[in-house]
C-alpha positions in Angstrom: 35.9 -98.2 -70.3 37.5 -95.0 -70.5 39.7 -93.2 -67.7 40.7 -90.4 -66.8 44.4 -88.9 -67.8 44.0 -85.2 -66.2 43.9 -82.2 -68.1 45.9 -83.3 -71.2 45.0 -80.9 -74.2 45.1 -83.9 -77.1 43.9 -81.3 -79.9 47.5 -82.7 -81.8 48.9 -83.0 -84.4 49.1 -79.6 -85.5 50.6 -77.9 -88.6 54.6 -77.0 -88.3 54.7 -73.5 -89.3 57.6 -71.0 -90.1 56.7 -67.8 -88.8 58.7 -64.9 -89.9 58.8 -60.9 -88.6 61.6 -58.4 -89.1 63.5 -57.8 -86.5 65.9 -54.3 -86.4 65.7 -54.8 -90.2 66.1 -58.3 -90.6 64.4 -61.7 -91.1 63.8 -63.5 -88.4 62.0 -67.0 -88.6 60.4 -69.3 -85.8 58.6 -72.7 -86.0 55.8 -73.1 -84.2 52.8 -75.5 -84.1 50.5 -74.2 -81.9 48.3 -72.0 -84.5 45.1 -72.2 -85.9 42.1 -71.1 -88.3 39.8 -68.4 -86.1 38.4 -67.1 -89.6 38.5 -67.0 -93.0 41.0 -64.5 -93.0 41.5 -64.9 -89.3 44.9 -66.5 -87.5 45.9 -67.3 -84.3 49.0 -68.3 -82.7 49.9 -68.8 -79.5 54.1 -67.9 -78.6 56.1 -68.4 -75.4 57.1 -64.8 -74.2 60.5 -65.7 -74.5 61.0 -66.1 -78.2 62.5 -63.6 -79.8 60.3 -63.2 -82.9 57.7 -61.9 -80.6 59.6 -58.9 -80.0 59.2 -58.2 -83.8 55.3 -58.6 -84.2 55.0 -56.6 -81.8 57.1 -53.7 -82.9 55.9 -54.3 -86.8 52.7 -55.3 -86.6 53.4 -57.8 -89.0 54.0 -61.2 -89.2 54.3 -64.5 -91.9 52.9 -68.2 -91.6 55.5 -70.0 -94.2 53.6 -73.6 -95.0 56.8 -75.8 -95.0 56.4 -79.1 -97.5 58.2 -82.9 -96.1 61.6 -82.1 -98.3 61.8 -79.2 -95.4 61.8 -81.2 -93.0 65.2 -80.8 -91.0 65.5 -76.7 -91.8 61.9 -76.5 -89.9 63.1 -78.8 -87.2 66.6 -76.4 -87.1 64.6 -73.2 -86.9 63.2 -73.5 -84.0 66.1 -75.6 -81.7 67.8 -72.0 -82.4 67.0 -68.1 -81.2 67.2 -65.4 -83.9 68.8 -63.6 -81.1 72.2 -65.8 -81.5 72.1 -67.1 -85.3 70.7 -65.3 -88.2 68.3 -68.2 -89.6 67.3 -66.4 -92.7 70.7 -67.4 -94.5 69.0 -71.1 -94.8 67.0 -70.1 -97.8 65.9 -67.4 -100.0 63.8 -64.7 -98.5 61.4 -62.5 -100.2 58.8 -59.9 -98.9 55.5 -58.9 -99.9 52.5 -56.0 -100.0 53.3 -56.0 -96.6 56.8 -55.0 -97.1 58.2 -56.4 -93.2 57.0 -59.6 -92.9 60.0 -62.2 -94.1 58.8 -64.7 -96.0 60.4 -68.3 -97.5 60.6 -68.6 -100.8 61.3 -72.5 -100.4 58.0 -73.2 -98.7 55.1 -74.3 -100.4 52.4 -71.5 -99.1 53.5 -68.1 -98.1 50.8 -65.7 -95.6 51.7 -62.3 -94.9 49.3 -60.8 -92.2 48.8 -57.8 -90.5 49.1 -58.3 -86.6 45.2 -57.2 -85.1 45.3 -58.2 -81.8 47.6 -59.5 -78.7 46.1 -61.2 -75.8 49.1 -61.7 -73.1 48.3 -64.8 -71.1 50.5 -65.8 -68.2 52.9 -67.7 -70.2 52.1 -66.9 -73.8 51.9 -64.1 -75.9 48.4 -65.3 -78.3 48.7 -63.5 -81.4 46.3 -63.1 -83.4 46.2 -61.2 -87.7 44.1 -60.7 -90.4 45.5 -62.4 -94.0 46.7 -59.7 -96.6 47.7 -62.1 -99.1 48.8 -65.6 -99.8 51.3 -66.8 -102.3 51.6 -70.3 -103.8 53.3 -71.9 -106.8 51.1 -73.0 -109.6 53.0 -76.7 -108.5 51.1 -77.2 -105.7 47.6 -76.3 -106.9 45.0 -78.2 -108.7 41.9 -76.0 -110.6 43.1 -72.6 -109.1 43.1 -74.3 -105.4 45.6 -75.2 -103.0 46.0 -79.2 -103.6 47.4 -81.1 -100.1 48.7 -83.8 -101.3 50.7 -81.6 -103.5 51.7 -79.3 -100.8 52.4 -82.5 -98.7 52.5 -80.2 -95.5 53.4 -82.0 -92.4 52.3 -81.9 -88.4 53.7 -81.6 -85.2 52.6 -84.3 -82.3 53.4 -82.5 -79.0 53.2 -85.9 -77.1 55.6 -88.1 -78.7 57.4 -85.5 -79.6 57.6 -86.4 -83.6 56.5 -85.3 -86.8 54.0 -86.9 -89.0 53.0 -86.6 -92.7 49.1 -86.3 -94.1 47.3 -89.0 -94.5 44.9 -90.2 -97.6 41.5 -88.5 -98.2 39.1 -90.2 -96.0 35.6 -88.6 -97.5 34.3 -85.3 -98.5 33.5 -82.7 -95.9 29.5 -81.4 -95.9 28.4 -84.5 -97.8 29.0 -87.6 -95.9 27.0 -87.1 -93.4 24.1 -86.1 -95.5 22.5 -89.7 -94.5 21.9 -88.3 -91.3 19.7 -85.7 -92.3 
């Protein structure tokens, strides 16, 4: 029998992400794991007020989602113990810009978004952010047929509870087609 555990929000794991926005001029990167897919082109992310990355989407209007792979692991985990506001974190690894021309992104990590902010809603605690994709960068390395290939991106999630990182899991079935026997 089930019971009750409150108001627990157990939508976890969630992709660790390396945002990036230019702050004065310079890179600036955060990790965060509280985004998601509201579109096709569509992100959204929600931020605590009192990162300092937010100050640069705001001012910019611009922002990057840097898909990290397992090998970087530790840099991810580094980026956001520390505030851009004390360290410059863009001296871990090679930086490189886009269409967009101030949105920082990683060169080291395996997928590469620059977007162009759209919209901010300003909740009581958060700032939810929320861009339209311009473009999306990815080494031929981890694609298979033209298309982004998981289990060569090996991408890995964040699990809010425990707190802990995990890895992605095997294939379990095809999406749109194993339910079909239901129909």
């Amino acid at each position: 029998m089930k019971k009750s555990i409150g108001a627990e929000n157990c939508l976890y794991p969630s992709p660790s992400v390396i945002v990036g926005a230019d702050i004065n001029g310079k890179a600036n990167y955060i990790t965060i794991a509280w985004i998601g897919i509201l579109g096709h082109k569509t992100i959204g992310m929600a931020m605590n007020k009192s990162h300092y990355t937010n100050q640069g989407i705001r001012e910019n209007k611009t922002f990057s989602v840097n898909i990290p792979s397992v090998n970087f692991l530790k840099e991810t985990d580094y980026i956001g113990m520390v505030s851009g506001k004390n360290i410059d974190k863009s001296k871990l690894f090679t930086n490189f810009y886009g269409s967009l021309k101030n949105a920082p992104m990683i060169e080291e990590c395996a997928i590469n978004m620059e977007c162009e902010l759209t919209e901010v809603v300003d909740s009581r605690t958060h700032d939810i952010f929320i861009g339209t994709i311009v473009q999306t960068y990815c080494e031929d390395k981890f694609m298979t047929n033209g298309k982004v290939d998981l289990t060569k991106v090996q991408p890995f999630f964040f699990s809010m509870y425990e707190p802990a990182y995990w890895s992605l899991g095997e294939r379990i079935g095809k999406a749109w087609s194993i339910g079909k026997e239901y129909l």
